[in-house]
Structure formats: C-alpha cells, structure tokens
N, C-alpha and C positions, 0 to 999 in steps of 0.2 A: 958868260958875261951877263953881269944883272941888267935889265930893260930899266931904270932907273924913274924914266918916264912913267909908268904905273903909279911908284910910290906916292904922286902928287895925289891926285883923286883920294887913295885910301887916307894918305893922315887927313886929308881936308875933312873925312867923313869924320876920322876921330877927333878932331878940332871940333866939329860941331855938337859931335856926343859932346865934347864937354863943355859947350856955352850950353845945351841943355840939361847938364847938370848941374850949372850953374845957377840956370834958371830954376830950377827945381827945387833948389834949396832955398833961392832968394825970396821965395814966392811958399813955401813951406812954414820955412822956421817963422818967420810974421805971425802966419795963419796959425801955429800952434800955440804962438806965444800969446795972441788976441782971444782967443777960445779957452786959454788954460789950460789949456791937456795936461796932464798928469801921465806921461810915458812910461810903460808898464810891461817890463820887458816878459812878463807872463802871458800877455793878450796874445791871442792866436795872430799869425802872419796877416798884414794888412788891414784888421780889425779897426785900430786907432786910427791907421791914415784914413779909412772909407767915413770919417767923421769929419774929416776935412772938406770945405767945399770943391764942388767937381772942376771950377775954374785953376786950382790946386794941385786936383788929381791927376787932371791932363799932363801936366809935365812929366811927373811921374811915371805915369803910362809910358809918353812917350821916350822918355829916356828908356824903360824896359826893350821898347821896341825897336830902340836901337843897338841891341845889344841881342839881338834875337835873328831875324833875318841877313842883316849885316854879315855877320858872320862867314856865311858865304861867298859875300865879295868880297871880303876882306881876304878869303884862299883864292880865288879866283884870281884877285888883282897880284897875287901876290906869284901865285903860277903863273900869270902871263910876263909880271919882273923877272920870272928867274928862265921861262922858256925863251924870249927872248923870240917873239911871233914873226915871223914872215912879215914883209913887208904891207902886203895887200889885208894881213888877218889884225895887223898891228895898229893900224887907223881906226879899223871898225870898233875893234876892242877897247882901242883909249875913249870913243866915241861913248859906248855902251858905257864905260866907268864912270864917264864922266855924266851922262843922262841918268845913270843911277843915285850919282853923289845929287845931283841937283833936285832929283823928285823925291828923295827921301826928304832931302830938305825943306821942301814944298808938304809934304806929309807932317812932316814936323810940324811946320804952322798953323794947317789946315787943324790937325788935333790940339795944339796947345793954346791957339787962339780962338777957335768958337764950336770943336770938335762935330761936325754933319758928319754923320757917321758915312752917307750916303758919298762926299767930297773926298772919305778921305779913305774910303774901301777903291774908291776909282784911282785916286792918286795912290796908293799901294797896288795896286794890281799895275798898273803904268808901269812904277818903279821895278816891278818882277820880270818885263817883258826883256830888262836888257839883261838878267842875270842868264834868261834861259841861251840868248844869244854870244853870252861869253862862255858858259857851258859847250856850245856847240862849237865855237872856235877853238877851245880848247883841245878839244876832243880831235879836229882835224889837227893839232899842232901836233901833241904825242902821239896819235896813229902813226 
C-alpha cells in the first residue's frame, strides 16, 4: 500500500524547481536581450551564459543544483511511499523530508539572492544532515 503522505514533500521540492526555473529564465532572457547576445550554438557549453551578470548566473546555478543532490531524496521519499515505514521510523522520516524540502529552499535563496558562498555551503551541508537520517531509516525498514 503506497505511504501517500511522502508524495507531499517531494512534488513541493519539484514545485519549486520550477518557480526556479521560472525565475531563471525571467531574469535570463532580459539579460540577454539588454547585452545583445548573438547565441551561438558552436560556443563551448556555458561560454555565453558566463557573460551574463553573476546576479543572472545564480539561478541558473541553482536550478542545476536542484537537479543534482535532489535526486536522492527524490528515491528516498519515494522508498519510504512505497515501504510504507513503521510507525515510530514514519514521523521521523516525514520530519527529515520535510526539513530537507525547507533548507533546500533556504539554499535556494541564500544562492539566487546574494549568493555567500560561506551561508550557503552551511545551509547545504544542514540540508545533507536529514538525507543521511532517511538513508539510515530506510535501511532499518528493508533489513
């Protein structure tokens, strides 16, 4: 029987990947069109955009980066909808989902609003602390 409950966390992350690719292109295409770019589909991968201002690039980035780590909570939340967790392992794991969905979030902002690199290495590393703790629930659900 599907845990159902999980589903919520994950599409909310991909909800927000897509206000940040929303953002990304709202705040791109402006910038290309104000510069004149001449798009060049010969220039080497990422060449053009690194000519964009870095207020620009940030999205960018972080849209990559949501599409990068993610990914493992995306099997994770998805293994604990279809294991259907014990009751005691099932609080803690909607917990971790959801403290993940929110500091990525915070990550997000931290990078596309004034990107300290120093803010947003700590709020990434935060965000990693519940993946390890849904790994290890996991792990006691299948054993």
């Amino acid at each position: 029987m599907l845990d159902t409950i999980f589903l919520l966390p994950l599409v909310t992350l991909v909800g927000w990947t897509l206000v940040v690719w929303i953002w990304m292109y709202a705040t791109r295409i402006p910038a290309i069109l104000r510069t004149g770019m001449a798009l060049d589909p010969e220039a080497p991968r990422g060449s053009q955009m690194a000519q964009l201002p870095a207020r620009v690039r940030w999205k960018a980035d972080n849209y990559d980066h949501l599409l990068e780590q993610p990914t493992l909570f995306y099997a994770l939340t998805l293994a604990f909808a279809m294991i259907g967790p014990q009751e005691t392992s099932r609080s803690v794991a909607l917990a971790c989902c959801w403290a993940y969905v929110g500091l990525r979030m915070v990550h997000s902002l931290v990078q596309t609003l004034g990107n300290r690199i120093e803010a947003r290495f700590a709020v990434f590393v935060l965000s990693t602390l519940p993946l390890f703790v849904l790994v290890g629930l996991a792990l006691l659900e299948v054993l």
